[in-house]
C-alpha positions as CSV (number, residue, x, y, z in Angstrom):
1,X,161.1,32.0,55.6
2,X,158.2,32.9,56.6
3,X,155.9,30.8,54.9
4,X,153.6,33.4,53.0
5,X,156.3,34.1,50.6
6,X,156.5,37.7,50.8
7,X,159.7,39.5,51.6
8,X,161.1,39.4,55.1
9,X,161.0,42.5,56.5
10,X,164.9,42.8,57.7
11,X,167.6,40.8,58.5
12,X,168.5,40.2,62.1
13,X,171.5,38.6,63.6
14,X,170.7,37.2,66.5
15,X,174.0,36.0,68.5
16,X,173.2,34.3,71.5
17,X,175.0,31.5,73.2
18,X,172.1,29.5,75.3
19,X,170.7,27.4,72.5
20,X,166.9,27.5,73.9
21,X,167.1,31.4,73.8
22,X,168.2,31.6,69.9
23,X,166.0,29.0,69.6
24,X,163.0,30.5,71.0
25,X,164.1,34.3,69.8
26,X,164.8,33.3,66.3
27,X,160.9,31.1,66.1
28,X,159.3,34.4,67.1
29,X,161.3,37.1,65.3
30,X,160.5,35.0,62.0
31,X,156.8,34.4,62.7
32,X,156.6,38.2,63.2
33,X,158.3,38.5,59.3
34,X,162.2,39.0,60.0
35,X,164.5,36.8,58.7
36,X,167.4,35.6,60.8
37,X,170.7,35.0,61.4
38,X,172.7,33.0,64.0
39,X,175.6,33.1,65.9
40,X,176.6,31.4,69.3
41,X,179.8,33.3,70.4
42,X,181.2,36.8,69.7
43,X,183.4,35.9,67.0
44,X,180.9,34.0,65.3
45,X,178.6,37.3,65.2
46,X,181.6,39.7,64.2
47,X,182.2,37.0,61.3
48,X,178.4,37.0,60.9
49,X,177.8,40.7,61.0
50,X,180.7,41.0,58.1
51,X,179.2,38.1,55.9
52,X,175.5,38.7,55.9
53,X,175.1,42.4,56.3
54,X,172.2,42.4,58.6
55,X,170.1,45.5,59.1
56,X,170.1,45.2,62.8
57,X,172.1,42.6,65.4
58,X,170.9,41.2,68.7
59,X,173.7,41.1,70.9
60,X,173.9,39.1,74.0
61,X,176.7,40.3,76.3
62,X,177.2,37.4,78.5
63,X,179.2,35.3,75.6
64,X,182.4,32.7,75.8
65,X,185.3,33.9,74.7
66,X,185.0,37.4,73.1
67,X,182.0,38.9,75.1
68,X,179.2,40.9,73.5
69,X,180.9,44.4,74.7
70,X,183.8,43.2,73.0
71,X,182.5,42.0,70.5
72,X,180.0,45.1,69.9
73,X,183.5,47.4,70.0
74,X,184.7,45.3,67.0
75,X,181.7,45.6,65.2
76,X,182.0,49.7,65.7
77,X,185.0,50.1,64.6
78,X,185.1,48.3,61.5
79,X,183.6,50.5,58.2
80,X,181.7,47.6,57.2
81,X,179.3,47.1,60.5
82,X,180.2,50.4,62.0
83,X,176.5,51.8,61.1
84,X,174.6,48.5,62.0
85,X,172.2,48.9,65.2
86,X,173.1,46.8,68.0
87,X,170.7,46.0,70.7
88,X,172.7,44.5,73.8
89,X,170.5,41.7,75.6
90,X,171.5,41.1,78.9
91,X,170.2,39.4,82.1
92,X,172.0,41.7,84.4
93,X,169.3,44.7,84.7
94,X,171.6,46.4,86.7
95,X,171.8,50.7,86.4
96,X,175.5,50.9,85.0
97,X,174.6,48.5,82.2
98,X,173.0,50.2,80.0
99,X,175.5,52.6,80.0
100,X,178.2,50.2,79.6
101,X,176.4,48.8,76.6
102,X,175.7,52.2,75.1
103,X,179.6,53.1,75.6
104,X,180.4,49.8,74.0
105,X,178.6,51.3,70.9
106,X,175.3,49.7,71.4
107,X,172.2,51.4,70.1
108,X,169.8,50.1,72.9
109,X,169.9,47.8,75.9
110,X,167.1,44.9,76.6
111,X,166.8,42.7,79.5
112,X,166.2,39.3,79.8
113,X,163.6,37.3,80.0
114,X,163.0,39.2,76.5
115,X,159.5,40.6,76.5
116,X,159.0,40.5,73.1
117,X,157.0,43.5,72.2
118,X,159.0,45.4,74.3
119,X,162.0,44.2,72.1
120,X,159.9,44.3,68.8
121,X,159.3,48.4,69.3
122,X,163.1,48.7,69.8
123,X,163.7,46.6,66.9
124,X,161.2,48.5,64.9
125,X,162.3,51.9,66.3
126,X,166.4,51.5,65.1
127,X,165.0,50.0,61.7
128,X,162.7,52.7,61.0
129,X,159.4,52.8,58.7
130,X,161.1,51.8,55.5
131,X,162.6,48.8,57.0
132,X,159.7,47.3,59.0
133,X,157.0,48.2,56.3
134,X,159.0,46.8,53.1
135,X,156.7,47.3,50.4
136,X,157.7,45.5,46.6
137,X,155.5,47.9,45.0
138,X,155.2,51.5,46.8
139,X,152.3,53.2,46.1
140,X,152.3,57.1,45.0
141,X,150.4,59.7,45.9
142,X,150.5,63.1,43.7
């Protein structure tokens, strides 16, 4: 999707429930390479997370119906997802959150406005090297 027609570098579901967020999240993430996912609600993304295997989920916390925390504690506990990063986005930057988030079995906290290389180090640091540097044809050195 990225329009050079090399291969994305991961998958990320992005579940979000404010339309011009996932909108404007999703355009960026895809121009930087990734390819992604949507969901709007917190069932949606459990459903999602199950469906596509993504290598890392974007979790908004402030969802209808089954909230992000909720829906991040479903994701945890199922053997499928359990070892999928989740990176909690949140416009409530207040001190307990983060721990909240990380309790609910999220990997890292954001805040929002998203400051996108901010988010994109996070992103890059839970993927690690072999995921954000996918290379068809590794070279060796011996």
């Amino acid at each position: 999707m990225s329009g050079d027609g090399g291969t994305p570098l991961a998958k990320i579901l992005l579940v979000e429930d404010n339309e011009m967020n996932r909108d404007m999240l999703s355009r960026r993430l895809v121009r930087k390479g990734y390819e992604v996912v949507l969901a709007c609600d917190g069932q949606a993304g459990v459903d999602m997370a199950a469906a596509e295997a993504p290598d890392l989920i974007l979790m908004d916390m402030s969802l209808p119906a089954l909230d992000g925390w909720e829906a991040t504690r479903r994701l945890k506990a199922a053997p499928a997802t359990r070892h999928v990063p989740v990176i909690a986005l949140t416009a409530h930057a207040m001190s307990g959150d983060r721990d909240k988030a990380l309790e609910a079995g999220c990997n890292d906290y954001d805040t929002k406005p998203i400051d996108l290389p901010r988010l994109l180090g996070k992103i890059e640091s839970l993927l690690g090297p072999a995921a954000t540097q996918k290379d068809p044809a590794p070279t060796r050195t011996e």
